[in-house]
C-alpha positions as CSV (number, residue, x, y, z in Angstrom):
1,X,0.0,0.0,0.0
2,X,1.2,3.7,-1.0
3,X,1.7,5.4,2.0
4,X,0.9,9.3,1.8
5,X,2.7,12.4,2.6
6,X,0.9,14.2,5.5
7,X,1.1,17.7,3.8
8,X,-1.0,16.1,1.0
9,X,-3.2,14.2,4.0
10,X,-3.9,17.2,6.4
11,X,-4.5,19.5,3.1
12,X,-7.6,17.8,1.8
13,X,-8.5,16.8,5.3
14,X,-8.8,20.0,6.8
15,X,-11.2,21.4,4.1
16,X,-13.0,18.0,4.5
17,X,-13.3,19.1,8.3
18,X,-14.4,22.6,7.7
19,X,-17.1,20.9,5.2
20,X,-18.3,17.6,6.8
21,X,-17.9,19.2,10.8
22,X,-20.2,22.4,10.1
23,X,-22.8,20.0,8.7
24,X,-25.4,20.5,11.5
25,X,-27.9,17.7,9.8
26,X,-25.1,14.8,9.8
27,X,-26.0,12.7,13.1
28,X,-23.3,12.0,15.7
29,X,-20.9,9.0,14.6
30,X,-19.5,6.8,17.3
31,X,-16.4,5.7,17.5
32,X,-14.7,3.3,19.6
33,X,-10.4,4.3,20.4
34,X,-9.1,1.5,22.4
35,X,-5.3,2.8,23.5
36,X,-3.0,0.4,25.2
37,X,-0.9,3.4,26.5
38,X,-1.9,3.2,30.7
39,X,-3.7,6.4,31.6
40,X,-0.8,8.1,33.8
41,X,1.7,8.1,30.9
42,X,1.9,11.6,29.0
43,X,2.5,10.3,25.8
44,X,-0.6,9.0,25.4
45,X,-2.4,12.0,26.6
46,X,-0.9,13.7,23.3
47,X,-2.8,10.7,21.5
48,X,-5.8,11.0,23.1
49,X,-5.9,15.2,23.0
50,X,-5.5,14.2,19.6
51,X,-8.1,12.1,18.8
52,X,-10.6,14.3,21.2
53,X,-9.9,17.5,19.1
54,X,-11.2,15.2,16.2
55,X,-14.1,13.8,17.6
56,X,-15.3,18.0,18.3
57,X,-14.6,19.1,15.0
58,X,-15.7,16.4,13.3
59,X,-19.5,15.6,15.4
60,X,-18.3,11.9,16.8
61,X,-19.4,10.1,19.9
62,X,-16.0,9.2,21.1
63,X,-15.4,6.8,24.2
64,X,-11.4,5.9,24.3
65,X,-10.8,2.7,26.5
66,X,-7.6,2.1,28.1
67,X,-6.1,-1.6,30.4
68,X,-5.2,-0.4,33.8
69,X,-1.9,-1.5,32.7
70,X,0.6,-3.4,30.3
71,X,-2.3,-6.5,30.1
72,X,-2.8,-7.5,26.5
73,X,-6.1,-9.9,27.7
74,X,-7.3,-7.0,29.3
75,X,-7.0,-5.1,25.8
76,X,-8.4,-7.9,23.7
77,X,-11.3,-7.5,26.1
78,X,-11.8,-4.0,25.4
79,X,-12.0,-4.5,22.2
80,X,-14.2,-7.3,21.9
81,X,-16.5,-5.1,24.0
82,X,-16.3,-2.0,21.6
83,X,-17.1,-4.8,18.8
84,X,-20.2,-6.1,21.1
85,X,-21.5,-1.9,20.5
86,X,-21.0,-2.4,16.4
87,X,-19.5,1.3,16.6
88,X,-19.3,2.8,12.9
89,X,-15.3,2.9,13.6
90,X,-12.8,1.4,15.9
91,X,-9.4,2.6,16.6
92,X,-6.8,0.8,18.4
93,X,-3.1,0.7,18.8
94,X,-1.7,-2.8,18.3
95,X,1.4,-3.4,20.6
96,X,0.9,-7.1,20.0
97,X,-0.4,-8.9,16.5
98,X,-0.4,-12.3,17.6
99,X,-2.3,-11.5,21.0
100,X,-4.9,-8.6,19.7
101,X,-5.2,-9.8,16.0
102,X,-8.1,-12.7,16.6
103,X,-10.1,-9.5,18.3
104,X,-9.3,-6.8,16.1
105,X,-10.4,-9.3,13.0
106,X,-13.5,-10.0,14.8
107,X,-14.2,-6.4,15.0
108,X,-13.5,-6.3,11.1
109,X,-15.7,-9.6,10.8
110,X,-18.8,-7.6,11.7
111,X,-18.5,-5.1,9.3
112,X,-16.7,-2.4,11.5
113,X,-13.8,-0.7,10.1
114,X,-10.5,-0.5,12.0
115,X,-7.9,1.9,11.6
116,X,-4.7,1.1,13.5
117,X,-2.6,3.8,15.1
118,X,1.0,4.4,17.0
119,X,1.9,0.8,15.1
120,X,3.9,0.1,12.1
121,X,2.7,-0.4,8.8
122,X,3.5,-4.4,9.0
123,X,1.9,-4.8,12.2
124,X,-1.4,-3.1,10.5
125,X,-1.5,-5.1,7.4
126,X,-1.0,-8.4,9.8
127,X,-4.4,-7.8,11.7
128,X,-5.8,-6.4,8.6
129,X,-6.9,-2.9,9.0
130,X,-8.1,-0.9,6.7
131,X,-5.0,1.6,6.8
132,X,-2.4,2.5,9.5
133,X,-1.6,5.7,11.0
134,X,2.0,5.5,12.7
135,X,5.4,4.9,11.8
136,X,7.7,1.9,10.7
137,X,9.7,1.7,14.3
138,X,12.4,-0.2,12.8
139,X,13.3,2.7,10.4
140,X,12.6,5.4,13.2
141,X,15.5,3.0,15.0
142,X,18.2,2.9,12.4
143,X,17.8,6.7,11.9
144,X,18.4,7.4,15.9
145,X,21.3,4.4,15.8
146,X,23.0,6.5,13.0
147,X,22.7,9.4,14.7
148,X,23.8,8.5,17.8
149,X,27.1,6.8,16.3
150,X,28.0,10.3,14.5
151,X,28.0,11.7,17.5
152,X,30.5,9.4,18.8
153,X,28.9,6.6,20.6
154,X,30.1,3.1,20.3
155,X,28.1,1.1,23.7
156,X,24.5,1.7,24.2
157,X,21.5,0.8,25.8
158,X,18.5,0.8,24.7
159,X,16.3,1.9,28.0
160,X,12.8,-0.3,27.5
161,X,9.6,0.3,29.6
162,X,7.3,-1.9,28.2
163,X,8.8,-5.5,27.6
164,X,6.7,-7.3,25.3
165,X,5.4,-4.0,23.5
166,X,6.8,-5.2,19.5
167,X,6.8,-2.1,18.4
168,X,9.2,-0.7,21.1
169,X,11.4,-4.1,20.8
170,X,11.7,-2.8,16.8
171,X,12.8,0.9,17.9
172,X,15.7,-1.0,20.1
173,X,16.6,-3.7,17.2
174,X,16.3,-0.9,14.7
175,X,18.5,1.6,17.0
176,X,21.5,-1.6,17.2
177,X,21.5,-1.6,13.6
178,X,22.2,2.2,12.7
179,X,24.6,2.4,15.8
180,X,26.9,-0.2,14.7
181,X,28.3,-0.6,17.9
182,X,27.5,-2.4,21.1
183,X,23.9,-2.1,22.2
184,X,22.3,-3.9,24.9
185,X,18.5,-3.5,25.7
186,X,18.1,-2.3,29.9
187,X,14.4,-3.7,30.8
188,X,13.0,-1.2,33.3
189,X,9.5,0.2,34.9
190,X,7.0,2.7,34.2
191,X,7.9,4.4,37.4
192,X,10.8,7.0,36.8
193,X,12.2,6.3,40.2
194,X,12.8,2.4,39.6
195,X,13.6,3.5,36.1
196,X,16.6,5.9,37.2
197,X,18.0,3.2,40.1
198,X,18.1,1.0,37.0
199,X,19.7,3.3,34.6
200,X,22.2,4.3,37.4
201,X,22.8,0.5,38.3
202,X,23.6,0.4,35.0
203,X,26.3,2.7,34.5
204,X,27.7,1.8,37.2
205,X,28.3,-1.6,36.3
206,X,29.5,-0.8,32.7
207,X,32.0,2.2,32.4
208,X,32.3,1.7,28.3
209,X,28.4,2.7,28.2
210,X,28.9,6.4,26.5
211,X,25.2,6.5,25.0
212,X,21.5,6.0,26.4
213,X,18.6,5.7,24.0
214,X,15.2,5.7,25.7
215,X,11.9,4.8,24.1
216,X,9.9,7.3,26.4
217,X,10.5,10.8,27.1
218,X,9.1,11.0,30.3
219,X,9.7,7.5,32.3
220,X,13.4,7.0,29.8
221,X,14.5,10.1,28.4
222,X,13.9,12.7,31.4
223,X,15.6,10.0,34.4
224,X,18.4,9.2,31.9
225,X,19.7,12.9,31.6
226,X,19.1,12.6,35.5
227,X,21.0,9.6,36.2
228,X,23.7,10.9,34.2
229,X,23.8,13.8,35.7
230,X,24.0,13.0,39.2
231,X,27.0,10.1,37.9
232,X,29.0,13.1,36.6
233,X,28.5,12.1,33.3
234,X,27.8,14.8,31.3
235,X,29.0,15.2,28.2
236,X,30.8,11.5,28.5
237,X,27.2,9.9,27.5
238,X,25.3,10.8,24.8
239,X,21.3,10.6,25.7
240,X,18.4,10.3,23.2
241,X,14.8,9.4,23.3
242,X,12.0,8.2,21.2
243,X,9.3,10.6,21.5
244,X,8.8,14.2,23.5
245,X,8.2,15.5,26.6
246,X,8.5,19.2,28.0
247,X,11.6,18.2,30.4
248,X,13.4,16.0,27.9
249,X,12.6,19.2,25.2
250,X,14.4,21.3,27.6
251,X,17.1,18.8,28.5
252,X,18.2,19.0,24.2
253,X,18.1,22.5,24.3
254,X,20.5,23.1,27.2
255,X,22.7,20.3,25.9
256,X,21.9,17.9,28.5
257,X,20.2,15.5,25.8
258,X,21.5,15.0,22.2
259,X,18.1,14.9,19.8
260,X,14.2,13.3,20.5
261,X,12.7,11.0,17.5
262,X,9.3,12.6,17.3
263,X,6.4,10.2,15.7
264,X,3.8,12.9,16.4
265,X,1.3,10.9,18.3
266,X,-1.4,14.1,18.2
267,X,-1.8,13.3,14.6
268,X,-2.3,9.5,15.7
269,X,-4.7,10.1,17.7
270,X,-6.3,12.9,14.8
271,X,-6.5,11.3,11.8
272,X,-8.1,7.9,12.4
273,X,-10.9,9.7,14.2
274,X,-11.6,12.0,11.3
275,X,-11.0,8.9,8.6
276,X,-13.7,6.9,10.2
277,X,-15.6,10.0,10.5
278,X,-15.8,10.8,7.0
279,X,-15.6,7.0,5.9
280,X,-19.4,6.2,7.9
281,X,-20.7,10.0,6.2
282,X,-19.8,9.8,2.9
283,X,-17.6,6.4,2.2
284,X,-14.3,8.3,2.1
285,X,-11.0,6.8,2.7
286,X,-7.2,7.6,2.0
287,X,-5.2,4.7,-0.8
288,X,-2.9,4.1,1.9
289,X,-1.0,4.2,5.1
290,X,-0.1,7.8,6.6
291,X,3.1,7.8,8.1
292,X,3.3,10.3,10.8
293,X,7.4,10.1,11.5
294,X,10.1,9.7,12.3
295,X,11.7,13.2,12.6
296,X,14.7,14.2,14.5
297,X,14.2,17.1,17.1
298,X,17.5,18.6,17.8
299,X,18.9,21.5,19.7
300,X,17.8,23.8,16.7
301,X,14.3,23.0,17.0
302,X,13.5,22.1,21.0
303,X,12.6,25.4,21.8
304,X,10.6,26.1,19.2
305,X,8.6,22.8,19.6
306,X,8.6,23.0,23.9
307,X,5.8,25.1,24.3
308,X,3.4,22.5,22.0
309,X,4.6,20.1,23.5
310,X,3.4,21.5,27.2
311,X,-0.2,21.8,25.9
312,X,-0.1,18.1,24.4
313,X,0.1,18.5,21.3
314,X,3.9,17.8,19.8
């Protein structure tokens, strides 16, 4: 499948909005987002601002439904239940094929369309959704392992928060091929505390580790610049993250961090809401998957993207 530029996307999508939302006579469509991201972790709030702004400008009945926490029963369960209420559209990220596919196809089955979101490509077309919204994690890794070598690194770890999650297990074996170096993958917590004792414990142990690449902001990136920090390490190890967050924004553009790979989660959680929108009104539908990243956030452009990313929206 062709997968389309979001300049082209958001351009016809946004005069479809100002058309199809102002409609007062077009009924309310409901739509189903189930998110495995737990409610406590920021960048899903991003996802789901996203997908709320949608569902306002676009007239849906949205209900997101999240697992209380990493659980991928708990997640097929939600969306067998959004199934069981035949909404005209279901969302739903897919941090595990195998385990969420016999549900999702269910879904598909009974003649509700699925969009998949914050997944790659592949992992859409396995469970066979109508189109993905997200980006291909393995190529989002080799770009951050390139750029952390050419900045000198040669041992890394990868800092993982969610073992099991494929797509994040992609990012790390993506990230180990661009850096050409050592790379080891440090399981760890979604509590920053137990995160940073982990990352610290690390260092600790293994003197040669001069770069950390996180796959969260918040719970990775943020307690990385910390734990180096407080291990006088600054400058000695390069740290990077997957994804933003105000304090890792600030931590690039005092130095403190190296770069953030953005995937712009607003627009996952934007798009597939107004796709299905416009899909159950008028039987519209892109050709093909929208990728919404990778793109490198550097020194040049944290400040300029910090302020967004306060109000949840980068």
């Amino acid at each position: 499948m062709k997968r389309f530029t979001l300049g082209a996307v958001l351009a016809a999508g946004v005069a479809l909005v100002a058309c199809a939302g102002a409609r007062a006579e077009d009924k309310p469509v409901t739509i189903i987002f189930v998110d495995h991201g737990q409610a406590a972790d920021p960048f899903h709030n991003v996802i789901k601002k996203g997908a709320n702004d949608a569902a306002k400008q676009m007239h849906v009945d949205l209900t997101i439904r999240q697992p209380d926490t990493f659980d991928m029963t708990q997640m097929a369960n939600l969306i067998t239940a959004a199934t069981n209420q035949h909404p005209a559209g279901l969302v739903t990220t897919v941090p595990d094929a195998d385990a969420l596919g016999g549900a999702i196809r269910r879904a598909e089955a009974s003649g509700i369309p699925v969009i998949t979101t914050n997944s790659s490509p592949a992992t859409g077309h396995k469970v066979g959704a109508l189109i993905n919204v997200g980006q291909d994690e393995e190529t989002a890794g080799r770009a951050a392992g390139k750029a952390m070598a050419e900045a000198g690194g040669k041992h890394a770890i990868c800092v993982n928060q969610e073992v099991g999650n494929v797509a994040l297990e992609q990012r790390c074996s993506g990230f180990a091929e661009g850096f050409g170096g050592s790379s080891k993958t440090l399981p760890v917590e979604m509590d920053p505390g137990v995160t940073k004792s982990k990352i610290t414990a690390a260092l600790r142990a293994d003197p040669s580790i001069d770069s950390i690449i996180a796959l969260n902001a918040t719970v990775g990136g943020e307690t990385a610049v910390q734990a180096v920090k407080d291990l006088g390490l600054t400058g000695k190890v390069h740290v990077a993250s997957f994804d933003l967050s105000p304090g890792f924004l600030k931590d690039i553009a005092d130095g403190s961090a190296a770069f953030a790979v953005d995937q712009q989660p607003y627009l996952q959680g934007y798009l597939p809401v107004v796709f299905l929108a416009l899909k159950a009104r008028y039987g519209l539908k892109p050709g093909g998957d929208i990728a919404s990243g990778p793109s490198l956030i550097t020194r040049a452009d944290a400040a300029k993207v910090e302020k967004l990313s306060a109000e949840a929206i980068r």
